[in-house]
Structure formats: structure tokens, C-alpha cells
mmCIF file of the N, C-alpha and C atoms, coordinates in Angstrom:
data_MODEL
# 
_entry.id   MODEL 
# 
loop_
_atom_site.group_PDB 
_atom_site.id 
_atom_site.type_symbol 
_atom_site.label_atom_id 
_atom_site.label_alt_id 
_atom_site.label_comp_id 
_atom_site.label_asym_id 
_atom_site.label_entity_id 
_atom_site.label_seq_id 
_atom_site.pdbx_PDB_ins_code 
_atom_site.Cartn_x 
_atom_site.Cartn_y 
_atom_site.Cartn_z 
_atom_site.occupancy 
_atom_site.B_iso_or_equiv 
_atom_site.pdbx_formal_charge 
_atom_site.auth_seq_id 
_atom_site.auth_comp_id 
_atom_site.auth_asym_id 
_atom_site.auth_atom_id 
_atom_site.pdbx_PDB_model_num 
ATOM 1   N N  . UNK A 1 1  ? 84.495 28.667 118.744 1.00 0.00 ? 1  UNK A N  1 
ATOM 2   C CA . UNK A 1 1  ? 83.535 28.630 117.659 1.00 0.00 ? 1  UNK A CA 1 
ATOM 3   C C  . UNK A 1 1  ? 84.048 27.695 116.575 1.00 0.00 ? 1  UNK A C  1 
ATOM 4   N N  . UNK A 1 2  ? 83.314 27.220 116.060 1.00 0.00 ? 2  UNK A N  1 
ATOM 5   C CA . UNK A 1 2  ? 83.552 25.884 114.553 1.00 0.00 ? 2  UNK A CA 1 
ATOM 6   C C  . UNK A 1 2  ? 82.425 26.618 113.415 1.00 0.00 ? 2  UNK A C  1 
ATOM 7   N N  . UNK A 1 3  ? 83.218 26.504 112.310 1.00 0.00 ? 3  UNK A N  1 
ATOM 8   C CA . UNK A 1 3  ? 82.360 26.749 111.327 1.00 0.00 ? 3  UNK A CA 1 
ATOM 9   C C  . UNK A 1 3  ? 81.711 25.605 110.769 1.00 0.00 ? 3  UNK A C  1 
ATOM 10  N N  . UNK A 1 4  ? 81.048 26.071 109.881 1.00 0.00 ? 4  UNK A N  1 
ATOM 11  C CA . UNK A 1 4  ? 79.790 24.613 109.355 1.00 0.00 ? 4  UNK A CA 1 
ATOM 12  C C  . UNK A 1 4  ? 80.986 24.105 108.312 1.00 0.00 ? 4  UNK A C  1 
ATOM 13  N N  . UNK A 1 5  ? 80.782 23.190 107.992 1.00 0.00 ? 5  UNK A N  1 
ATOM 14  C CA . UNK A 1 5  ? 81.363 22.660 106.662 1.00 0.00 ? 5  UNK A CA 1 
ATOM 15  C C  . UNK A 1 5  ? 80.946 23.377 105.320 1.00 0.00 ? 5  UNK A C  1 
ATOM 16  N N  . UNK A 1 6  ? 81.268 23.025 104.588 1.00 0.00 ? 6  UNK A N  1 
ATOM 17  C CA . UNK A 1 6  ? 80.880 24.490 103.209 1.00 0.00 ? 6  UNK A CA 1 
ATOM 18  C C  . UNK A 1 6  ? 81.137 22.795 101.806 1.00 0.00 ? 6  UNK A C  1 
ATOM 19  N N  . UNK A 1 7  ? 80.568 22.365 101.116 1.00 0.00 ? 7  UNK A N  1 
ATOM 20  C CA . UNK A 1 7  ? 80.997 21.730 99.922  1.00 0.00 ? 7  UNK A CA 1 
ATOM 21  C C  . UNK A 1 7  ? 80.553 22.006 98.748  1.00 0.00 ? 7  UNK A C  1 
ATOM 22  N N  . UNK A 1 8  ? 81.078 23.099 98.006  1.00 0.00 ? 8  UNK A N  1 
ATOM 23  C CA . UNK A 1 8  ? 82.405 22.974 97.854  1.00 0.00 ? 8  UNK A CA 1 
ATOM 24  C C  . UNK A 1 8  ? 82.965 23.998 98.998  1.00 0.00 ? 8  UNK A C  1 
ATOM 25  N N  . UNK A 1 9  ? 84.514 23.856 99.251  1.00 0.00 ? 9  UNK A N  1 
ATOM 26  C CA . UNK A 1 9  ? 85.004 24.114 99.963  1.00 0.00 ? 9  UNK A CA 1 
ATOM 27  C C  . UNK A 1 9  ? 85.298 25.725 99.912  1.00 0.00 ? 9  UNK A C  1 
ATOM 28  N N  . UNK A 1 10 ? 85.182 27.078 100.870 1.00 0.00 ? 10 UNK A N  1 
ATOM 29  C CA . UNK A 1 10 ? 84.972 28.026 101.051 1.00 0.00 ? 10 UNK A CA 1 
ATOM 30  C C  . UNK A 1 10 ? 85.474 28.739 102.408 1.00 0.00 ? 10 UNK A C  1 
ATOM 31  N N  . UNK A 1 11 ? 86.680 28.518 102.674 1.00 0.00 ? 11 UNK A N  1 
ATOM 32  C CA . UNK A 1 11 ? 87.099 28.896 103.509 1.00 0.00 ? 11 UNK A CA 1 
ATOM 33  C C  . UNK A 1 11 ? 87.448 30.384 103.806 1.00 0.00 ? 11 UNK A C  1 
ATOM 34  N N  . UNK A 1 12 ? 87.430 31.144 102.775 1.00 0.00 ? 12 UNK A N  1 
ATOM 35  C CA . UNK A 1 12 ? 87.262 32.596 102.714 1.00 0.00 ? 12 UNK A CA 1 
ATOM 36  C C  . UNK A 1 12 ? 85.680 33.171 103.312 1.00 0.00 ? 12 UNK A C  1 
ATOM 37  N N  . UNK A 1 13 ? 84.572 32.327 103.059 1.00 0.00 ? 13 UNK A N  1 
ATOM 38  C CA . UNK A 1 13 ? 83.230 32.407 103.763 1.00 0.00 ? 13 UNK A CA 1 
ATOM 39  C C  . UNK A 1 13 ? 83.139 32.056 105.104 1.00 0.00 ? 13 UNK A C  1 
ATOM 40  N N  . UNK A 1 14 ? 84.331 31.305 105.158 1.00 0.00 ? 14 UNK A N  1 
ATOM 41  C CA . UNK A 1 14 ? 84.124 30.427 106.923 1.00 0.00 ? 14 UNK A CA 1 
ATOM 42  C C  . UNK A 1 14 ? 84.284 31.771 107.837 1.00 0.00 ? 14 UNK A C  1 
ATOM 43  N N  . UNK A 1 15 ? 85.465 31.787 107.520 1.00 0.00 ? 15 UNK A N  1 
ATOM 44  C CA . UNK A 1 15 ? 86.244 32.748 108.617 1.00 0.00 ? 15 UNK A CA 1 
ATOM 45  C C  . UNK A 1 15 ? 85.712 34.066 108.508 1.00 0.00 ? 15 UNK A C  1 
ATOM 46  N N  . UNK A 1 16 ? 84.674 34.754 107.535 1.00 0.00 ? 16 UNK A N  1 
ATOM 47  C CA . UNK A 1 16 ? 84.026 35.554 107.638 1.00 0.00 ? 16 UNK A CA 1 
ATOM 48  C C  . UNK A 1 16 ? 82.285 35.170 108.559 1.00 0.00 ? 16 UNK A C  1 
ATOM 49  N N  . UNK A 1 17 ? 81.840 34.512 108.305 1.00 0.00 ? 17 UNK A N  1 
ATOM 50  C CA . UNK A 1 17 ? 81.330 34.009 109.273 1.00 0.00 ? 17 UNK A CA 1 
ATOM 51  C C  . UNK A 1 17 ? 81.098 34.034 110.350 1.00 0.00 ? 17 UNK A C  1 
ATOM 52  N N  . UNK A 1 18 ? 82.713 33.611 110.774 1.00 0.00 ? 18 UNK A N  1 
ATOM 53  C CA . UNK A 1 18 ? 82.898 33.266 112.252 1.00 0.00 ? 18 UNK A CA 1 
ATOM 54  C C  . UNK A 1 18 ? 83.410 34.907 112.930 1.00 0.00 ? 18 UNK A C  1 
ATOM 55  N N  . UNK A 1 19 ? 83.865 35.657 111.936 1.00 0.00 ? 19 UNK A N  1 
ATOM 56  C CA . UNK A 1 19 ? 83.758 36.885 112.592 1.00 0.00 ? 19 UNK A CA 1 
ATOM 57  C C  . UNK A 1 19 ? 82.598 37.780 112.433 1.00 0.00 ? 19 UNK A C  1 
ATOM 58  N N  . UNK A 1 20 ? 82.144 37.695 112.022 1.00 0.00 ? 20 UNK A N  1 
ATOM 59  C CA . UNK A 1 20 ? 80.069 38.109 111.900 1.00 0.00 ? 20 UNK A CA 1 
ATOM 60  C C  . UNK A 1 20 ? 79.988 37.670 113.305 1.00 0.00 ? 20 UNK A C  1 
ATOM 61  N N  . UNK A 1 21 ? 79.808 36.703 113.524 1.00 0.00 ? 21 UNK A N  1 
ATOM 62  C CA . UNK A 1 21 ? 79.714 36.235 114.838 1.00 0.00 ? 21 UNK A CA 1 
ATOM 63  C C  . UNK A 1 21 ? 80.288 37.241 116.014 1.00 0.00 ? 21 UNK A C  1 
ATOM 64  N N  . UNK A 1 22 ? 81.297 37.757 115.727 1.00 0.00 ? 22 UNK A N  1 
ATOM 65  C CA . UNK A 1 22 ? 81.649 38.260 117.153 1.00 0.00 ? 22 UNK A CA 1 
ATOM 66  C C  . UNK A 1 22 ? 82.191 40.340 117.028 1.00 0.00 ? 22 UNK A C  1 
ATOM 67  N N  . UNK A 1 23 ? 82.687 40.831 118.593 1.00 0.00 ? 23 UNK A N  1 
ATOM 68  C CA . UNK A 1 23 ? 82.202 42.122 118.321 1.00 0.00 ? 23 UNK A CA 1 
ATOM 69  C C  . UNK A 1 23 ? 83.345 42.768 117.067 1.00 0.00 ? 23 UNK A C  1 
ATOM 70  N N  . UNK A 1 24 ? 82.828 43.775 116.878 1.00 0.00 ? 24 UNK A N  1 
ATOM 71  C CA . UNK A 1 24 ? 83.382 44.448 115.581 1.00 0.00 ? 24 UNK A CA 1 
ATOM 72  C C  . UNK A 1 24 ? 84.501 45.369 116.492 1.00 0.00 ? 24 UNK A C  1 
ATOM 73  N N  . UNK A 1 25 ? 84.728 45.886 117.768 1.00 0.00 ? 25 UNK A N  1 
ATOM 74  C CA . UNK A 1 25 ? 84.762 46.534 118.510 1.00 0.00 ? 25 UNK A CA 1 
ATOM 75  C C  . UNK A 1 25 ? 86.942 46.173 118.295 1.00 0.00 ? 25 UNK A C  1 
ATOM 76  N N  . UNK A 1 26 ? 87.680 47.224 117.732 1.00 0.00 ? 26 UNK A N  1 
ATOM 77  C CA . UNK A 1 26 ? 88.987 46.793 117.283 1.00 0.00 ? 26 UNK A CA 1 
ATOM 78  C C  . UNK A 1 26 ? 89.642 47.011 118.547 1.00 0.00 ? 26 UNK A C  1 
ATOM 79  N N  . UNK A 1 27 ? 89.438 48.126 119.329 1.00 0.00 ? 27 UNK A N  1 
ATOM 80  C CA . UNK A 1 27 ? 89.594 48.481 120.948 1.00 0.00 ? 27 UNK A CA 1 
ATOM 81  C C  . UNK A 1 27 ? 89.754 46.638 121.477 1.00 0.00 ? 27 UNK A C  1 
ATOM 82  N N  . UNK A 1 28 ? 88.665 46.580 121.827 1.00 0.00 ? 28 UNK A N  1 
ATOM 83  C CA . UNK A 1 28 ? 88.666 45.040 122.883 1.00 0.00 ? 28 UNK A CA 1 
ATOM 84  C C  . UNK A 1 28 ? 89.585 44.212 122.365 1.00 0.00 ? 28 UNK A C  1 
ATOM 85  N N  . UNK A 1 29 ? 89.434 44.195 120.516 1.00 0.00 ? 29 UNK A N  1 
ATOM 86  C CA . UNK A 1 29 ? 90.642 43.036 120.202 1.00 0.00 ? 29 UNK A CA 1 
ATOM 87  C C  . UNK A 1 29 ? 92.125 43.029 120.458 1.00 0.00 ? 29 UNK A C  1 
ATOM 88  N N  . UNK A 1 30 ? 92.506 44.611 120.136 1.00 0.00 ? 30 UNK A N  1 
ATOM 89  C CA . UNK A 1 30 ? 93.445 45.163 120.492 1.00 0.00 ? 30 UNK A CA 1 
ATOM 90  C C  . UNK A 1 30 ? 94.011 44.965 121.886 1.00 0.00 ? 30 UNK A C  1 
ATOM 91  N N  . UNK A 1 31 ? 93.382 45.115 122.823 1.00 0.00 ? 31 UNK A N  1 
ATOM 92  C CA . UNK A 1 31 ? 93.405 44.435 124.790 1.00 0.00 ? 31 UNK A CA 1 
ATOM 93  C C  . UNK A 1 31 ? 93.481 43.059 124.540 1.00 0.00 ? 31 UNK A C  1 
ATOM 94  N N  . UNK A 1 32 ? 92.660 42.125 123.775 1.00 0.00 ? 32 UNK A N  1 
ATOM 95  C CA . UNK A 1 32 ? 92.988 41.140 124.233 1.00 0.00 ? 32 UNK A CA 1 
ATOM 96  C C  . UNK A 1 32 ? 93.920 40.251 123.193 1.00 0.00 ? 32 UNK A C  1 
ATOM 97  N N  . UNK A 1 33 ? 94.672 40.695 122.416 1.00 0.00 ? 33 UNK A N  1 
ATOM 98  C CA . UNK A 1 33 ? 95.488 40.052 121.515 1.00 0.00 ? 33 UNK A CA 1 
ATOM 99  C C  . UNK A 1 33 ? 97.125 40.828 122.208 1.00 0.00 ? 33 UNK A C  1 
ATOM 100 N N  . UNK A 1 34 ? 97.237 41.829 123.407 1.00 0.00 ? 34 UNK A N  1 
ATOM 101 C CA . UNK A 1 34 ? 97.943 41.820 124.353 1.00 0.00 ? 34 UNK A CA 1 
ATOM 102 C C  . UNK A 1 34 ? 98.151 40.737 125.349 1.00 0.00 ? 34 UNK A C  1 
ATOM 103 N N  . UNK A 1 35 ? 97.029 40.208 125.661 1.00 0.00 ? 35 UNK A N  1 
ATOM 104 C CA . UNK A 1 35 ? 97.039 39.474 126.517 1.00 0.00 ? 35 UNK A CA 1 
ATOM 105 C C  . UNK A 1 35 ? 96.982 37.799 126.223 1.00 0.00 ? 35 UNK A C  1 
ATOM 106 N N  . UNK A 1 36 ? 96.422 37.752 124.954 1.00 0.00 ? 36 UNK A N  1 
ATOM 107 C CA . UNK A 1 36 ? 96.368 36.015 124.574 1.00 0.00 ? 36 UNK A CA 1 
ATOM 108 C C  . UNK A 1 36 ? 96.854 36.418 122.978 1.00 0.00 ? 36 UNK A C  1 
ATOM 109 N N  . UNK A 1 37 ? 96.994 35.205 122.556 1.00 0.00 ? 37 UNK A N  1 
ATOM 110 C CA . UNK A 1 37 ? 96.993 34.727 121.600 1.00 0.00 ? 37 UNK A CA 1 
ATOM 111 C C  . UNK A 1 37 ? 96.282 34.189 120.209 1.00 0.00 ? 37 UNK A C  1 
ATOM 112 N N  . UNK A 1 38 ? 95.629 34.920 119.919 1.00 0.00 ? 38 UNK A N  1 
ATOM 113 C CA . UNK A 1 38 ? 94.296 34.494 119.257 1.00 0.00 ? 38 UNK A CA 1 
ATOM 114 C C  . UNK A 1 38 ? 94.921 34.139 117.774 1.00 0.00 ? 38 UNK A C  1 
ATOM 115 N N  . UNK A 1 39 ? 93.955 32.933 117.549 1.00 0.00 ? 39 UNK A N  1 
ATOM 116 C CA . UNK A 1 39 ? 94.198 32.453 115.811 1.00 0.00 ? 39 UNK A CA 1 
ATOM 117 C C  . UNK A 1 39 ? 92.900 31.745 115.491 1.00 0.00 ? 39 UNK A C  1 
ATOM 118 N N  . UNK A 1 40 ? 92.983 31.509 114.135 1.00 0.00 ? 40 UNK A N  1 
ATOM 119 C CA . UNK A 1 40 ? 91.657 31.054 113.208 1.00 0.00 ? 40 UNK A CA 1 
ATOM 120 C C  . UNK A 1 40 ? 92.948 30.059 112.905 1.00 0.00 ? 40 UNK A C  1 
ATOM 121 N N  . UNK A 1 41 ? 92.390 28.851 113.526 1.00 0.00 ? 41 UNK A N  1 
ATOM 122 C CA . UNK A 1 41 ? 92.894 27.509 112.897 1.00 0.00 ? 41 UNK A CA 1 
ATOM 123 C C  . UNK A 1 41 ? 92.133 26.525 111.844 1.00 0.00 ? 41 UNK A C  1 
ATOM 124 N N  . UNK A 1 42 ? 92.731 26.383 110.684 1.00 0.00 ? 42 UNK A N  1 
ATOM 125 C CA . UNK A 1 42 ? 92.097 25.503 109.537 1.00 0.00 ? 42 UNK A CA 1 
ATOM 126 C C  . UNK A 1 42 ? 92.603 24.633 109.090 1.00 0.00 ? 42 UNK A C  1 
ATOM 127 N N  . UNK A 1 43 ? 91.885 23.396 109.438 1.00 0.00 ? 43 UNK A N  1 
ATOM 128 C CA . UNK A 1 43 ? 92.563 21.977 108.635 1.00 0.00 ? 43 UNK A CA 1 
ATOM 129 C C  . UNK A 1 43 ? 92.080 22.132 107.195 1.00 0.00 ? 43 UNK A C  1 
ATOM 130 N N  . UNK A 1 44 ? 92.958 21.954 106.310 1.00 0.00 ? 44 UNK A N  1 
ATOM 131 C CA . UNK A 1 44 ? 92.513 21.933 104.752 1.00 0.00 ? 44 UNK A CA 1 
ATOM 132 C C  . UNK A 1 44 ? 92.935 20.499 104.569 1.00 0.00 ? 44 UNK A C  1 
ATOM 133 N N  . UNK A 1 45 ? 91.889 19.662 104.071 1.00 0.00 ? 45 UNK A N  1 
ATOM 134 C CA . UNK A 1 45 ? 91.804 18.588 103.292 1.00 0.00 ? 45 UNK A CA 1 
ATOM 135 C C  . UNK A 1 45 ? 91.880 18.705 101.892 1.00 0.00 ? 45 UNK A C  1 
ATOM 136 N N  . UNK A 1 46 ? 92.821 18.488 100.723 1.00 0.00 ? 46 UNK A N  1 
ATOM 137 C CA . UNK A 1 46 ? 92.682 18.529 99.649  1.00 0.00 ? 46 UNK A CA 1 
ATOM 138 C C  . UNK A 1 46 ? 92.474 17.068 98.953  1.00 0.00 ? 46 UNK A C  1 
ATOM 139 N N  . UNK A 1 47 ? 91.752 17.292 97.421  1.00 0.00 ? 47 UNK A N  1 
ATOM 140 C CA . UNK A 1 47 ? 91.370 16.502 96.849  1.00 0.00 ? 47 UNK A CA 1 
ATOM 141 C C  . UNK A 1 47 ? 92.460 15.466 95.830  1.00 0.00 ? 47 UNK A C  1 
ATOM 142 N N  . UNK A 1 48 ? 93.337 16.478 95.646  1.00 0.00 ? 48 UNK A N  1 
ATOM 143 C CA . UNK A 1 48 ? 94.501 16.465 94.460  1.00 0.00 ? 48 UNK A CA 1 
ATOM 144 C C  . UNK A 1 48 ? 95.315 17.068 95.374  1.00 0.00 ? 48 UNK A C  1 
ATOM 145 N N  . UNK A 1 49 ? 96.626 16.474 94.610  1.00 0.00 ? 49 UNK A N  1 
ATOM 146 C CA . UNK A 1 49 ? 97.723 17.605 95.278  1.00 0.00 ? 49 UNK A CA 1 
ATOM 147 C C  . UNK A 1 49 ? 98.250 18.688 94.582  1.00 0.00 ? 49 UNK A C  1 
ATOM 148 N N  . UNK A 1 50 ? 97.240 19.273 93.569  1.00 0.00 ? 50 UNK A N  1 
ATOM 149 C CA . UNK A 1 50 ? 96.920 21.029 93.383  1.00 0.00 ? 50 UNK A CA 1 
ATOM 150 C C  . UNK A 1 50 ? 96.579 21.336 93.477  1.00 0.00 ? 50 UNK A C  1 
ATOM 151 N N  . UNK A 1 51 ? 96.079 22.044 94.229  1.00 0.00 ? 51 UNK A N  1 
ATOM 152 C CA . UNK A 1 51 ? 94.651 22.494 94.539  1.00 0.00 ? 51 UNK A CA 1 
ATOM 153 C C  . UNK A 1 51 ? 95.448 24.037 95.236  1.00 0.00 ? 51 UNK A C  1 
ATOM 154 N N  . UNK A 1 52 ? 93.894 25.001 95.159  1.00 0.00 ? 52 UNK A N  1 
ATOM 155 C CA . UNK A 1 52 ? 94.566 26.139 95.860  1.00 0.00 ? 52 UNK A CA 1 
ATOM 156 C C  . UNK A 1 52 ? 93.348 26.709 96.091  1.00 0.00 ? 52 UNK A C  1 
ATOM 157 N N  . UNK A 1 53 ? 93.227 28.231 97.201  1.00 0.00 ? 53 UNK A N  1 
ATOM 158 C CA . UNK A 1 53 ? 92.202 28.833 97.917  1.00 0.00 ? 53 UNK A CA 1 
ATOM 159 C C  . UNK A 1 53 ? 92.516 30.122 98.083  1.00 0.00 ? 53 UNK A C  1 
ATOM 160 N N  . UNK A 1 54 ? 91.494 30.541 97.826  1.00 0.00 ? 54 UNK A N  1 
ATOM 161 C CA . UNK A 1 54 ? 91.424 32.425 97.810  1.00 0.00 ? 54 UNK A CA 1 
ATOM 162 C C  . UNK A 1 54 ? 91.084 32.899 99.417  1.00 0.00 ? 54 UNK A C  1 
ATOM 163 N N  . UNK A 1 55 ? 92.036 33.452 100.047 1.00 0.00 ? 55 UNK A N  1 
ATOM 164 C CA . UNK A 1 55 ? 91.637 34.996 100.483 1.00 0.00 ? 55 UNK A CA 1 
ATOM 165 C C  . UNK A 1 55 ? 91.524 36.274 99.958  1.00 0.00 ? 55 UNK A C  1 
ATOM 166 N N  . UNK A 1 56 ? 90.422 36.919 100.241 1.00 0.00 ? 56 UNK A N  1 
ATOM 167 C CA . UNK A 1 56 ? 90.083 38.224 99.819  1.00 0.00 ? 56 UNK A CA 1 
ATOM 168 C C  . UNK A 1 56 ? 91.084 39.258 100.665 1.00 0.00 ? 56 UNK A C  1 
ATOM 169 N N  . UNK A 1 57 ? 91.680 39.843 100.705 1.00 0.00 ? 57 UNK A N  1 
ATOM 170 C CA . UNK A 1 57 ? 92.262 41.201 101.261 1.00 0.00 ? 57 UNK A CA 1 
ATOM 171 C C  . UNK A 1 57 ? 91.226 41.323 102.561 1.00 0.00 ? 57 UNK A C  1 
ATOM 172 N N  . UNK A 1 58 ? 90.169 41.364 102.245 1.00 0.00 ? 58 UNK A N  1 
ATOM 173 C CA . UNK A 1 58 ? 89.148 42.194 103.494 1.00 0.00 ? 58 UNK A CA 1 
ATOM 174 C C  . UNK A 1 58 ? 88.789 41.333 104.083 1.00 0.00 ? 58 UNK A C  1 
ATOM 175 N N  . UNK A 1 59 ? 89.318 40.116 103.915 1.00 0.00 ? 59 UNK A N  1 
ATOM 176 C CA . UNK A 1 59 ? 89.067 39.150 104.970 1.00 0.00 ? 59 UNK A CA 1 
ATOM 177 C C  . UNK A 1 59 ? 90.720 38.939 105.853 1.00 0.00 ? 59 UNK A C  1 
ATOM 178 N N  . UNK A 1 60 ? 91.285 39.292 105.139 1.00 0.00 ? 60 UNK A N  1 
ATOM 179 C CA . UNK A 1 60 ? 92.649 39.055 105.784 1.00 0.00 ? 60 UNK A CA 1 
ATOM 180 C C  . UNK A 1 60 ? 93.308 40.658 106.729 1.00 0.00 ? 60 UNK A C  1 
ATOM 181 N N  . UNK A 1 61 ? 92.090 41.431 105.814 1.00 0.00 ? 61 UNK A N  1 
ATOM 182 C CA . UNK A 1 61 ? 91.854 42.660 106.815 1.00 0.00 ? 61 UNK A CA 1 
ATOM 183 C C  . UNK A 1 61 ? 91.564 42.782 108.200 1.00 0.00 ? 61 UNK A C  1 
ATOM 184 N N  . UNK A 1 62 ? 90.466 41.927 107.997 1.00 0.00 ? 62 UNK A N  1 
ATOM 185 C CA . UNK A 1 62 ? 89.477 41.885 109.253 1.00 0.00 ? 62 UNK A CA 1 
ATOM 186 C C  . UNK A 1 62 ? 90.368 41.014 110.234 1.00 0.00 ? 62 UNK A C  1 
ATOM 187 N N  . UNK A 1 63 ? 91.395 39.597 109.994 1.00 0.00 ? 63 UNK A N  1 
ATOM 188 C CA . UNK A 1 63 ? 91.994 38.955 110.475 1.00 0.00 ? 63 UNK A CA 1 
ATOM 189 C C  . UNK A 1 63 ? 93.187 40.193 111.775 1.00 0.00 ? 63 UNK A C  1 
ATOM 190 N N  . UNK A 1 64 ? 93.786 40.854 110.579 1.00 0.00 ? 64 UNK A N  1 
ATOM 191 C CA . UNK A 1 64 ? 94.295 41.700 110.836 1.00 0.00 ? 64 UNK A CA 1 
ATOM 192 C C  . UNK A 1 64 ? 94.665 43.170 112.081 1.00 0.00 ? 64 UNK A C  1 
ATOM 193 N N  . UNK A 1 65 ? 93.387 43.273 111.831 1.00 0.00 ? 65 UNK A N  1 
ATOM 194 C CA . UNK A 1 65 ? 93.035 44.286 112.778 1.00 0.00 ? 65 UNK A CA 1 
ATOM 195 C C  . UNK A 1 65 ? 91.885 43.580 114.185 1.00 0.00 ? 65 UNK A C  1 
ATOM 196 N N  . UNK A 1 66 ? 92.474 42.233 114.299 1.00 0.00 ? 66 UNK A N  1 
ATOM 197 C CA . UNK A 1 66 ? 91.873 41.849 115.776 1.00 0.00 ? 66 UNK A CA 1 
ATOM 198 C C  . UNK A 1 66 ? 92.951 41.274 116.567 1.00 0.00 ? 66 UNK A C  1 
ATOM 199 N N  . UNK A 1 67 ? 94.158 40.850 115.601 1.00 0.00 ? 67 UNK A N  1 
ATOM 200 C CA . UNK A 1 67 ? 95.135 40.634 115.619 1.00 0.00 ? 67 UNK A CA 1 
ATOM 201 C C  . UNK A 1 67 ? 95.543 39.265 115.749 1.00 0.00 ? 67 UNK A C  1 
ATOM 202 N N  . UNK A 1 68 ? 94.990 38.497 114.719 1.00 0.00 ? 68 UNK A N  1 
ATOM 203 C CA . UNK A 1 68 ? 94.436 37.222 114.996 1.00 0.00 ? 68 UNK A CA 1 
ATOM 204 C C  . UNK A 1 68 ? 95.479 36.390 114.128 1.00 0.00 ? 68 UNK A C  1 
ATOM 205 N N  . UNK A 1 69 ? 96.172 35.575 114.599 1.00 0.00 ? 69 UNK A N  1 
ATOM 206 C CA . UNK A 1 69 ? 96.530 34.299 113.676 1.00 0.00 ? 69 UNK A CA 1 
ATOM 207 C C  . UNK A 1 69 ? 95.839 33.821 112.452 1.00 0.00 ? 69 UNK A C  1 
ATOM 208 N N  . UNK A 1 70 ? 96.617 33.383 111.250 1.00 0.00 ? 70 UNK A N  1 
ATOM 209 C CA . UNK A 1 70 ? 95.667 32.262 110.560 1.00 0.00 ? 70 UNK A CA 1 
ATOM 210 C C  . UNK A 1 70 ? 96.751 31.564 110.953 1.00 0.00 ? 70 UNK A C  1 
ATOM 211 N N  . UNK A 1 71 ? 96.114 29.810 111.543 1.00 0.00 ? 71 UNK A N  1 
ATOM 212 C CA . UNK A 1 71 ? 97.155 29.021 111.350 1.00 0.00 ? 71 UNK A CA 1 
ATOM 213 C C  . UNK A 1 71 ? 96.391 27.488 110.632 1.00 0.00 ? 71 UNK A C  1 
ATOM 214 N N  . UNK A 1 72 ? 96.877 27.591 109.404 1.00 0.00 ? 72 UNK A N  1 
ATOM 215 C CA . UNK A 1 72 ? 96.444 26.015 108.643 1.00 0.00 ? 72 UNK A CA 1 
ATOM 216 C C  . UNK A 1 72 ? 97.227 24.946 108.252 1.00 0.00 ? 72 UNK A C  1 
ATOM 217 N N  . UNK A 1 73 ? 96.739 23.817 108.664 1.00 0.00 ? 73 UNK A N  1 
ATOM 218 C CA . UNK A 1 73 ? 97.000 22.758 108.437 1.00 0.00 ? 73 UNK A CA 1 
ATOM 219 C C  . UNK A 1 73 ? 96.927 21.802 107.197 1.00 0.00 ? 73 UNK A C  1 
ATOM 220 N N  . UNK A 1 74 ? 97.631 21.488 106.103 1.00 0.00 ? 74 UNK A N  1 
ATOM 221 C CA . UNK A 1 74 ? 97.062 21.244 104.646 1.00 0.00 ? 74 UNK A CA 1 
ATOM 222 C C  . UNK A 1 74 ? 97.417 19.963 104.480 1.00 0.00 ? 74 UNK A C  1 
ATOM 223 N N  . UNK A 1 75 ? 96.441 19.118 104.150 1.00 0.00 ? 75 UNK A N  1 
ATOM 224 C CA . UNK A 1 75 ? 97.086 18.007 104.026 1.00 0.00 ? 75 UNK A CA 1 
ATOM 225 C C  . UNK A 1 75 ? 96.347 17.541 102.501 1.00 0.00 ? 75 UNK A C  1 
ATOM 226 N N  . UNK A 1 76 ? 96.897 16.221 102.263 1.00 0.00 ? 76 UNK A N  1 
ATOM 227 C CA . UNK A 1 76 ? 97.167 16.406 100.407 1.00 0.00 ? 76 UNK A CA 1 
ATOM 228 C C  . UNK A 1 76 ? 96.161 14.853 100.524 1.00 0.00 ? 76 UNK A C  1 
ATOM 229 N N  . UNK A 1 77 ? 96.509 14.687 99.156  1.00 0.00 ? 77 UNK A N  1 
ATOM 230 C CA . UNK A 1 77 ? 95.098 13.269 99.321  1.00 0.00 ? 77 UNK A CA 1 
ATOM 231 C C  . UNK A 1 77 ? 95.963 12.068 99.713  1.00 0.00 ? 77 UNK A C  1 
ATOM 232 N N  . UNK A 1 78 ? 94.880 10.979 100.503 1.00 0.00 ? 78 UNK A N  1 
ATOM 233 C CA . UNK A 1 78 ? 95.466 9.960  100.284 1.00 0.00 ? 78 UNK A CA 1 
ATOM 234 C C  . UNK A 1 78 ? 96.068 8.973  99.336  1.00 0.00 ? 78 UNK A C  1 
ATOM 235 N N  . UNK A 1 79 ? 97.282 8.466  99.281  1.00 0.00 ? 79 UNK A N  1 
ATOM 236 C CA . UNK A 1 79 ? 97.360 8.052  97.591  1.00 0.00 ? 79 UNK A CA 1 
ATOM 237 C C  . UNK A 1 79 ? 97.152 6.478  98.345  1.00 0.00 ? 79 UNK A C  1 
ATOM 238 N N  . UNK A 1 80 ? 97.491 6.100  99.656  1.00 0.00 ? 80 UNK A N  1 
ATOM 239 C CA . UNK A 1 80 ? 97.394 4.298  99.975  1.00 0.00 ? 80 UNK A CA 1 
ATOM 240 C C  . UNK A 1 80 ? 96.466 3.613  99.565  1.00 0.00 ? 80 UNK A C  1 
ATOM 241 N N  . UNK A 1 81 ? 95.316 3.962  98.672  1.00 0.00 ? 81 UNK A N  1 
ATOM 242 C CA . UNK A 1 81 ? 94.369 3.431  98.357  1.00 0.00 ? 81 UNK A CA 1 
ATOM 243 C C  . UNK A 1 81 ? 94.623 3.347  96.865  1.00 0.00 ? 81 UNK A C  1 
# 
């Protein structure tokens, strides 16, 4: 699954989203986070190189109890221009 793009940027909405999308059922996640490896991978593009982003608890809840990776990628602005 890919989330939509969000501008401004909302990555606490993404990944809720993308679990709306799928079953609520903690049993199945539980079986299959035995068996694979599951993660929510996010490239973060920033604008500045301060910038920062909220998770909510109940999203890092929900991460939590499927037993899911976050794994992100952050990269900072281009300055070669």
C-alpha cells in the first residue's frame, strides 16, 4: 500500500490511513509479525534543516500492537543550488 501525498506534510494522517485500510484483527497481526517482518516505511523530504513531525501516541499505538516497524528515511534540503 502507498499513501497519497498530503501538502502540507502529515504523516501522522498517512499511516493512519493506511491502517484504516486494513484488518483491525490484533490476533492475525500477532501470527503474522511471527512470521515476517512488517514496517511502515517513510521517506521524509524536508524543507529546512529544522523541521520536525508529530506522532500521536495512538498512532504509534496502533503501530504497536500489529507489531509493525516505523522505518524513515529523512533527508534535509538541497543546499547545491
Amino acid at each position: 500500500m502507498v499513501a497519497e501525498r498530503r501538502e502540507p506534510a502529515d504523516l501522522d494522517g498517512q499511516i493512519n490511513d493506511l491502517l484504516d485500510g486494513l484488518s483491525d484483527d490484533c490476533s492475525v497481526w500477532r501470527s503474522l509479525s511471527h512470521l515476517f517482518r512488517g514496517r511502515v516505511f517513510c521517506g521524509l523530504f524536508l524543507a529546512s534543516g529544522n523541521e520536525g513531525l508529530t506522532l500521536r501516541s495512538e498512532t504509534l499505538a496502533r503501530l504497536s500492537e500489529r507489531g509493525l516497524l516505523l522505518d524513515l528515511d529523512i533527508y534535509g534540503p538541497d543546499d547545491a543550488t
